[in-house]
N, C-alpha and C positions, 0 to 999 in steps of 0.2 A: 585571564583572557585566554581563549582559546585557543591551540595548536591550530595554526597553518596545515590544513592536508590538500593537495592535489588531485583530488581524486576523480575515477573515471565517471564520467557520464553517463546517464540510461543510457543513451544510444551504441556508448560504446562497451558498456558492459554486456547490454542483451546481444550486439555482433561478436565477442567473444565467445560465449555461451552458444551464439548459432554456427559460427566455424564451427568450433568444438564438437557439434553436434550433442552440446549440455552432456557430456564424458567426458569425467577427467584426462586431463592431459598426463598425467603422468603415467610411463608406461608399463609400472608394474602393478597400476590400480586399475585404473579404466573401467571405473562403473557409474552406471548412469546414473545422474544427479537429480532425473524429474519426472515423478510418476502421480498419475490422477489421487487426489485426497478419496477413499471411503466413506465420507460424510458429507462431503459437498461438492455438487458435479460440478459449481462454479471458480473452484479451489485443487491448487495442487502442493502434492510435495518435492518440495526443494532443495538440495544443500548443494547447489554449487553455487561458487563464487568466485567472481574476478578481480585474479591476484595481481597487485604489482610485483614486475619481477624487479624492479628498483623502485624503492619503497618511496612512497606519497609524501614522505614527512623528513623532516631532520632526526637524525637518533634512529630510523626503521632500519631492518635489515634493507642490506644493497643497497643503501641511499647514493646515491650519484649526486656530486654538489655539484658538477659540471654542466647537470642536465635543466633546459627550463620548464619552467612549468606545465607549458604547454607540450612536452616532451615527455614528461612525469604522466600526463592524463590522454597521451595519446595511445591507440591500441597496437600502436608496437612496444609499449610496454605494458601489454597485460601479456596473461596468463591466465584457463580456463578448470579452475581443479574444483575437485567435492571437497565438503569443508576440512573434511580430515586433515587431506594432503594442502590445503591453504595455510594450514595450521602449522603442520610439520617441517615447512617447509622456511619459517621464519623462527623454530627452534633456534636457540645459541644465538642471534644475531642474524640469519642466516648463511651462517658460515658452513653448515654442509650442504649448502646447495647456491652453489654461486650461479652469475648470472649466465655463462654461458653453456652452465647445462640445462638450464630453465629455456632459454630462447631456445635449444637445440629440442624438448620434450614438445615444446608447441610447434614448433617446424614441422616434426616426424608427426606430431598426431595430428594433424592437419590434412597433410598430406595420405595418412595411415585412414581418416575419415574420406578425403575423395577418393582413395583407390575402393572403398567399401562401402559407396554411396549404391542403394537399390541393391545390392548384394545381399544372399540372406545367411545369415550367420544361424550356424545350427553346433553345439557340442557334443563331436562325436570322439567314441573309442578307437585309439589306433586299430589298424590291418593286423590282422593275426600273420604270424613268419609262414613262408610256405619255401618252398624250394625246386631245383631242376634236375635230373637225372639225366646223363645219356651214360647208356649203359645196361647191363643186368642187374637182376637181384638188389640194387636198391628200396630202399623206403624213407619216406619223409612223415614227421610225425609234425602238425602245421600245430603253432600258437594260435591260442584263443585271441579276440579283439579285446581291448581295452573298453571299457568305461565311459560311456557317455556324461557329458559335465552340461556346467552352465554356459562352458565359453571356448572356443577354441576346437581342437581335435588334442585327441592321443595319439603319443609316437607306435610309429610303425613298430610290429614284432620284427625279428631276426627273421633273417633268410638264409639259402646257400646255395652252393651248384656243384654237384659230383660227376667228375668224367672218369666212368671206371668202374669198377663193381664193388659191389658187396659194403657202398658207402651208404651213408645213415644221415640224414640231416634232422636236428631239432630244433623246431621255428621256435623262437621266443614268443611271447605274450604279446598282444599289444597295450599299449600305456594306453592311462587315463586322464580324464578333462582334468583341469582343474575344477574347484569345486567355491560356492556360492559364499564358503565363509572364508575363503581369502586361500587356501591351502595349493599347493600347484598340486600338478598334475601325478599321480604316484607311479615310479619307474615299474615295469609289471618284473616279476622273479624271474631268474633264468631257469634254462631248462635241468639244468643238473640239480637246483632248488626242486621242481616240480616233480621230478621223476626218482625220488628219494634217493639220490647217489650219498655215499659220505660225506662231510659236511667240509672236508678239508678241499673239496672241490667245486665248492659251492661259490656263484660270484660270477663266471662267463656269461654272457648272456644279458645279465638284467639290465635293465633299463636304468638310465637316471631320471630322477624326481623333477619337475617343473618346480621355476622359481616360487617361493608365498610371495604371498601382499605385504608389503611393510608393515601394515594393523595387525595381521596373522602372529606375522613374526614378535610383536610386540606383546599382543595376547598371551601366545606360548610362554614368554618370558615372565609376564606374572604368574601364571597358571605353576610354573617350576616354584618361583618363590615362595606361592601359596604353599606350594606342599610341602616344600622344606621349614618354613612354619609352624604348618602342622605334625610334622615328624619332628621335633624340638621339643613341641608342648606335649606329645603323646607316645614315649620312644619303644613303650610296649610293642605297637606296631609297627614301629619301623621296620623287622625282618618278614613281615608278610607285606608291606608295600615293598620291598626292594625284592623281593622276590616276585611279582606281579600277582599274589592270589588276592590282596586285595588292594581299593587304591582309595585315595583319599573321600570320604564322604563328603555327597555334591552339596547335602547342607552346608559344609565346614567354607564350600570354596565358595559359594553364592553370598556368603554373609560376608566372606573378606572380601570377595569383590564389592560387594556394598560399602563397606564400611571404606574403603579403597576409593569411593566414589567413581567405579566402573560404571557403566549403562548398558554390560551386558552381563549374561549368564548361561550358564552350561546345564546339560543335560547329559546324562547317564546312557547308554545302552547297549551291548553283548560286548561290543569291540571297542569298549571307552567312552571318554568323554565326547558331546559332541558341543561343537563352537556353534554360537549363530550367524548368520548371512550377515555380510559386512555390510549393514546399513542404520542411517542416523538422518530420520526423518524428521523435517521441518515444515510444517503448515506454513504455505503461502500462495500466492496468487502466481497462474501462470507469466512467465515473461512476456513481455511485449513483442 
């Protein structure tokens, strides 16, 4: 006989999904979950999905035996995430994400959607540092802008302000987007970095890194194991990868990805590996 589940209604699934503005609710993903199919203009791709933040069923993560049925299937107990984060989120039981950081992630992006409703979101590179002078003989040598990305802005370069003479300001860099495969935003070098001082002075200045995506961060962490793997099976080269002249061949990691039963793969070029764009497209029919 089949499990009893509660679950939400067309009507109240596609209203979660249209709050949401089909973007995950979680606020370290936030990517959009539905884009036109290439094969059929009557067809789109899909992966979001409306999560119970207290589970449908006896046994599910956050099950509430308190709550009734009608309580279980109404839309104050969903939740609008891409499948990833649907998934992730009932890991363990879901015991690392209890219920009152779930209700608080769909509050804020909610509210995160109508302050950003008709606004156009464009990702641009921080302000490069510039600085003020009153005085003589100063000079300001202004930071470059950051990085244009998929999402967001880059943090501002450094600045300062010299009252007096013969002072020197060195604007920082400006940070960059983050970037389309989940990576944040990278803190730009200080200026002691850029302007070849000795290395024991190296560090004022620079930017901190924007947070990654959780998949990012997950990625990484196979991409390590892979190659400590491959440096096990092949210890020849292990003092030219840990020295960085060379690093692990992309055949070696695409096939343990595969074998790993991953659904992505990397690519090679001047400055490392590169990840793919965090997406995991599903053929379906647009929402109602």
């Amino acid at each position: 006989m089949p499990e009893s589940r509660d679950n939400f209604s067309k009507f109240v699934a596609d209203a979660l999904g249209k709050r949401a503005a089909f973007i995950c609710s979680n606020p370290d993903c936030r990517v959009p979950t539905l884009a036109p199919s290439g094969e059929d203009e009557g067809k789109f791709l899909y992966v979001g999905i409306a999560a119970h933040i207290c589970a449908a069923a006896i046994g599910g993560p956050r099950y509430d035996p308190e709550m009734t049925p009608e309580q279980r299937k109404a839309i104050s107990n969903g939740i609008f995430l891409c499948s990833s984060c649907a998934e992730m989120i009932d890991k363990n039981d879901g015991a690392d994400f209890p219920i009152g950081q779930l209700r608080q992630w769909k509050a804020e992006h909610e509210k995160w959607v109508t302050l950003n409703l008709n606004k156009r979101r464009v990702g641009r590179g921080g302000d490069g540092g510039g600085g003020t002078i009153v005085g003589d003989r100063g000079a300001i040598f202004g930071g470059m802008g950051g990085d244009g990305g998929s999402e967001g802005a880059g943090g501002a370069g450094g600045s300062g302000f010299i009252q007096g003479n013969d002072g020197r300001i060195y604007g920082g860099h400006g940070g960059s987007c983050a970037t389309p495969d989940g990576r944040g935003g990278r803190g730009a070098r200080g200026p002691t970095e850029r302007l070849g001082f000795l290395t024991v002075i190296w560090g004022p200045g620079r930017g901190g890194s924007g947070r990654n995506r959780p998949e990012y961060d997950r990625r990484i962490k196979v991409l390590k194991t892979i190659r400590t793997e491959y440096m096990a099976k092949f210890p020849e080269d292990v003092p030219f990868i840990e020295a960085g002249v060379d690093q692990v061949p992309v055949d070696w990691v695409n096939q343990r990805l595969k074998e790993l039963s991953e659904d992505w793969r990397i690519e090679i070029c001047a400055g490392g590996y590169v990840l793919p764009a965090l997406s995991v497209p599903d053929l379906g029919t647009k929402p109602g």
